[in-house]
Structure formats: C-alpha cells, structure tokens
GUGU-798060 format. One record per residue (C-alpha): residue number from 0; residue in three letters; x, z, y. Coordinates in nm, 3 decimals. Example, Ala and Ser with C-alpha at 12.3 -4.5 7.8 and 13.67 -1.06 7.14 Angstrom:
0/ALA/1.230/0.780/-0.450 $
1/SER/1.367/0.714/-0.106 $
***
This chain:
0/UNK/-0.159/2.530/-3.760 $
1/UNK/-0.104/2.456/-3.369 $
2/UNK/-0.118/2.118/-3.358 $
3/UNK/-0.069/2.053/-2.954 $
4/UNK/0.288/2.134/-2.862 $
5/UNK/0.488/2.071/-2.621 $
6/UNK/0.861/1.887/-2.581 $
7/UNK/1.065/1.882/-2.343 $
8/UNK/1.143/1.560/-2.142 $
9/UNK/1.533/1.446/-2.096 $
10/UNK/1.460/1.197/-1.863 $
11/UNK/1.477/1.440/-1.611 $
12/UNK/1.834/1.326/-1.375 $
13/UNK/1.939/1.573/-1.101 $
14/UNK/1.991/1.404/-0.786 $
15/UNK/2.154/1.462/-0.419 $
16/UNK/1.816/1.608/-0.343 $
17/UNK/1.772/1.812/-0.665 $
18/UNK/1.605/1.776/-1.001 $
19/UNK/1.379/1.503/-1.041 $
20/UNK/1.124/1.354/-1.365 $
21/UNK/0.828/1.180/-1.448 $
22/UNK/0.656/1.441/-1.449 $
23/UNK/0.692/1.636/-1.102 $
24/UNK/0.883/1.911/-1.280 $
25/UNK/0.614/2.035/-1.491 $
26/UNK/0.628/2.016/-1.889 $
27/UNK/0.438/1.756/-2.029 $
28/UNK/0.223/1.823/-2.310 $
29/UNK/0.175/1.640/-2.636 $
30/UNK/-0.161/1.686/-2.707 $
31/UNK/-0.164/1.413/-3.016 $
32/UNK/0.083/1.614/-3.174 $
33/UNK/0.229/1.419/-3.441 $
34/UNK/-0.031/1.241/-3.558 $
35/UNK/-0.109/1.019/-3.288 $
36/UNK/0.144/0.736/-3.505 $
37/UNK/-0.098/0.537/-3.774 $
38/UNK/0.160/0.573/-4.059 $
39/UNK/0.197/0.985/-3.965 $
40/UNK/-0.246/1.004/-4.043 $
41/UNK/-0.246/0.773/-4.345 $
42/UNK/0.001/0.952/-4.535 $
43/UNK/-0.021/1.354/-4.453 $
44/UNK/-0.301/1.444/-4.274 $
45/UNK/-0.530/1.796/-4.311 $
46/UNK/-0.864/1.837/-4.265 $
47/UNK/-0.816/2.055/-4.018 $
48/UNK/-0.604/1.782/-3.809 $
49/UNK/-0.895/1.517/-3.863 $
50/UNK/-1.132/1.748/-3.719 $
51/UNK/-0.881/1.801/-3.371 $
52/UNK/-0.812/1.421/-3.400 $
53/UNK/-1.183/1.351/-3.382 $
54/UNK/-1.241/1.646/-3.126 $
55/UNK/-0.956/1.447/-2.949 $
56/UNK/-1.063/1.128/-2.929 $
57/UNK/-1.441/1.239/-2.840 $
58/UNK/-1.339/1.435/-2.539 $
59/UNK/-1.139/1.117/-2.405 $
60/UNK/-1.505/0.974/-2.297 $
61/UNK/-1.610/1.052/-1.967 $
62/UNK/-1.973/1.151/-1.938 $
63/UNK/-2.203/0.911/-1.724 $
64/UNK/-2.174/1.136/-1.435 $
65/UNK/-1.768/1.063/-1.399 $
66/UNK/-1.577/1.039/-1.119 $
67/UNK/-1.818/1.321/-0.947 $
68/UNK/-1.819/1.287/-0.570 $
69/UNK/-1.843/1.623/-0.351 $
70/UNK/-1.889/1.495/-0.018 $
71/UNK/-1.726/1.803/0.137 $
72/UNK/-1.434/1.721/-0.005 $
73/UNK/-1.435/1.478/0.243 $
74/UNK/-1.449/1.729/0.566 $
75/UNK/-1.216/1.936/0.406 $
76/UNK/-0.957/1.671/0.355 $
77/UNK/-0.996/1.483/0.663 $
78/UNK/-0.970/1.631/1.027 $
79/UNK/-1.233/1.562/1.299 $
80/UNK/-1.031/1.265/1.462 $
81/UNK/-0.933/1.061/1.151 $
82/UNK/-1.302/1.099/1.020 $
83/UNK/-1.380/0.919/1.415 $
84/UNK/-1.165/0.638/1.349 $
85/UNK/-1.308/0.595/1.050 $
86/UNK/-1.609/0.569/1.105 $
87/UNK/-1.620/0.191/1.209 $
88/UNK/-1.465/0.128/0.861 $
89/UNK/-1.709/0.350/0.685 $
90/UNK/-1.996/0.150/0.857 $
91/UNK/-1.859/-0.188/0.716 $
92/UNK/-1.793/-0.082/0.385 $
93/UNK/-2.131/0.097/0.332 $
94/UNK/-2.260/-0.289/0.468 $
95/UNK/-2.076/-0.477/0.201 $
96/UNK/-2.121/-0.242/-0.076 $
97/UNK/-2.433/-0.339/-0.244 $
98/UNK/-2.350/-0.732/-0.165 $
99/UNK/-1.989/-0.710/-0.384 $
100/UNK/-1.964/-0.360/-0.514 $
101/UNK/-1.812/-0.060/-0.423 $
102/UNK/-1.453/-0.147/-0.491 $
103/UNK/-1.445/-0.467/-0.389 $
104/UNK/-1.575/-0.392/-0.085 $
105/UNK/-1.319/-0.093/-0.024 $
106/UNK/-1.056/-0.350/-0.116 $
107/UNK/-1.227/-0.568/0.213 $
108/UNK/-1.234/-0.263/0.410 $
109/UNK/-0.818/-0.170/0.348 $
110/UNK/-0.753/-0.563/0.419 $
111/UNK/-0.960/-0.568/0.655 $
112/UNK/-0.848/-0.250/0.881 $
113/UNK/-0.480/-0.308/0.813 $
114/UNK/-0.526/-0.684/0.944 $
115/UNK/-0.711/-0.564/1.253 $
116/UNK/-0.389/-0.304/1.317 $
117/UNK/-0.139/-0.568/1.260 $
118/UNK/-0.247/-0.832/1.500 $
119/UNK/-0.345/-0.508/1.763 $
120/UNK/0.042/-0.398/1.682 $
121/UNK/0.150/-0.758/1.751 $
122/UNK/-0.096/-0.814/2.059 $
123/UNK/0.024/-0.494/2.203 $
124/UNK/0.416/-0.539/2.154 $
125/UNK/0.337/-0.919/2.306 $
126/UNK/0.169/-0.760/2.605 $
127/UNK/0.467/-0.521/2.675 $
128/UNK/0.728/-0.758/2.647 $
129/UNK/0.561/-1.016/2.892 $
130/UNK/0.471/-0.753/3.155 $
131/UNK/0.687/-0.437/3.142 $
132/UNK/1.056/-0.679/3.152 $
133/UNK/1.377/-0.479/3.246 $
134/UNK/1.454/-0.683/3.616 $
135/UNK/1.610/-0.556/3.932 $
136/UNK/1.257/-0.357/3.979 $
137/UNK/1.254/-0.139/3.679 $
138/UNK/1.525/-0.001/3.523 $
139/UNK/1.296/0.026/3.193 $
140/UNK/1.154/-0.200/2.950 $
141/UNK/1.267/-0.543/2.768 $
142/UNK/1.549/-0.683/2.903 $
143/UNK/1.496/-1.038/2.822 $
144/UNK/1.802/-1.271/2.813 $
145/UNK/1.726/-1.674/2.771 $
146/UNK/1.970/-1.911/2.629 $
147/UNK/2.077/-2.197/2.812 $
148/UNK/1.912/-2.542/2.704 $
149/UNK/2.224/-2.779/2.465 $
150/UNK/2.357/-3.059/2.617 $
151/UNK/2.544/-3.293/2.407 $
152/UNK/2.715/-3.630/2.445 $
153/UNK/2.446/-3.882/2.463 $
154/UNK/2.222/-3.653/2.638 $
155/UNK/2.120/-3.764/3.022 $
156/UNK/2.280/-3.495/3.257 $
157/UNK/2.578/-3.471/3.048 $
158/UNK/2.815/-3.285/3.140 $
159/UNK/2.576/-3.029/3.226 $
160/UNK/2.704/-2.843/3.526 $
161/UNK/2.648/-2.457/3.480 $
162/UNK/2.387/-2.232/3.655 $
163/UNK/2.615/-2.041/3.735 $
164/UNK/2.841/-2.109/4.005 $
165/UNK/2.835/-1.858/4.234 $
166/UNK/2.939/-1.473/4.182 $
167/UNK/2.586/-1.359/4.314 $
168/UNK/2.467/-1.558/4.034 $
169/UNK/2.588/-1.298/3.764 $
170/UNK/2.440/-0.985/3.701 $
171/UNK/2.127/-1.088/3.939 $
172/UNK/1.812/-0.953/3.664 $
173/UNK/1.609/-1.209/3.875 $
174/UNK/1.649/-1.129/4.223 $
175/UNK/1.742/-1.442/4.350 $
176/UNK/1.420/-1.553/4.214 $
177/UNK/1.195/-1.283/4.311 $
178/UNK/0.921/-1.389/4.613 $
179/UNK/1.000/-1.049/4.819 $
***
C-alpha cells in the first residue's frame, strides 16, 4: 500500500503575469498520507503504516552535524567584489560571535551594516543638495526654491513689502547675489 501520495493544490490563481501557488508551481507532496490526523491512527491503522509513521517521524530529526556548512559555497555564490565589501562585516561578526552567539550577532551585523548605509545614503544626498544647487552657474543639480517668511497682522513689519519689486528680480537663480 503506497502510503505517500500526492494532491493537487487549488489554491493555485492565474494572474496578469501567469500562474501562480504556494508552492512555486511544483506539486506538493503529502508525505503523512492520511494518517497524519489523530482520529485517522486510532481507529484504522496497519502495521505496515505504523512502521512508515515511525520511519516518518524518526527521519524528521536532524543529526548533530545539521545545517552543514561548505565554505565554497560561499565563493561560488558570491563574486570577488561583494565578498570585499564584506569583509569589514565578516570581521565584526566573527568579533561578536563567541560574546552573544552566532545569530545574534548576525542579527548586529544586518542592523548594523544597513544603519551605517542609511546615514552614508542620507550624508551623501545632504552633501549634494548643499553643494551641487541648480543656480545661474550650473544648469544641473537641486534647484532649491525657499518660501517666503509669514507675516501676519500683529507682526512688526506688517505689511511686509515683497522682495520682489523689480523685473530683474524674477527668474534671477541667484545672480544678483553672486560675489563675481
């Protein structure tokens, strides 16, 4: 009696991009077969199907030697210039590894890495904006546009006059300004 068979999923929905499921597109495999319900082993069960179920459940155990780690995996997966700018990570991590344990200190390392790119990300972008500005020099970069300060009834200098009173004063990108 073949006791691991196989159904067929219908949660599989095609989409604008084709057929899609849980599974990738491959069949997924019962390998419980019927029995894996308490009610289905209590009442009808063979000795032959106690024997798989035990085989079953003893081969879910991983050995002591699980996960095993093939360090050329490693080179294989991961080209010459990643593996350099990694390295700095790989350093830190191997540091704080036997002080908190291996995963906690690859969750530091991912926090840690993807902190240090965020603030060089923001450091950068603030470094272009302030000194790359779209003016009457360049015709590239930022152009930066600042609002005029309110002025309301109560205020001193109200009414405030504009800046701009003149038609040079329009469209000037900050030549007027500029100590050329």
């Amino acid at each position: 009696m073949n006791v691991i068979r196989r159904f067929y999923s219908s949660k599989s929905v095609d989409t604008p991009s084709g057929q899609s499921s849980e599974t990738g597109g491959v069949l997924p495999i019962d390998l419980e077969g019927r029995h894996r319900f308490v009610r289905q082993r209590l009442t009808n069960m063979t000795d032959e199907e106690r024997a798989f179920r035990r085989k079953f459940l003893h081969d879910q155990h991983l050995s002591p030697d699980e996960p095993v780690v093939v360090p050329e995996i490693y080179y294989e997966l991961n080209n010459p210039i990643r593996r350099a700018f990694r390295v700095p990570m790989n350093i830190f991590q191997d540091i704080l590894t036997p002080r908190i344990g291996e995963r906690a200190a690859f969750n530091v390392r991912f926090l840690t890495s993807k902190l240090l790119m965020g603030i060089s990300i923001v450091y950068i972008g603030a470094y272009y904006v302030l000194y790359n500005t779209n003016n009457w020099e360049r015709k590239s970069g930022w152009r930066i546009h600042e609002s005029r300060s309110q002025c309301v009834p109560g205020d001193p200098g109200f009414p405030k006059v504009s800046d701009r009173t003149l038609p040079k004063h329009y469209a000037d990108r900050g030549f007027s300004s500029s100590p050329i």
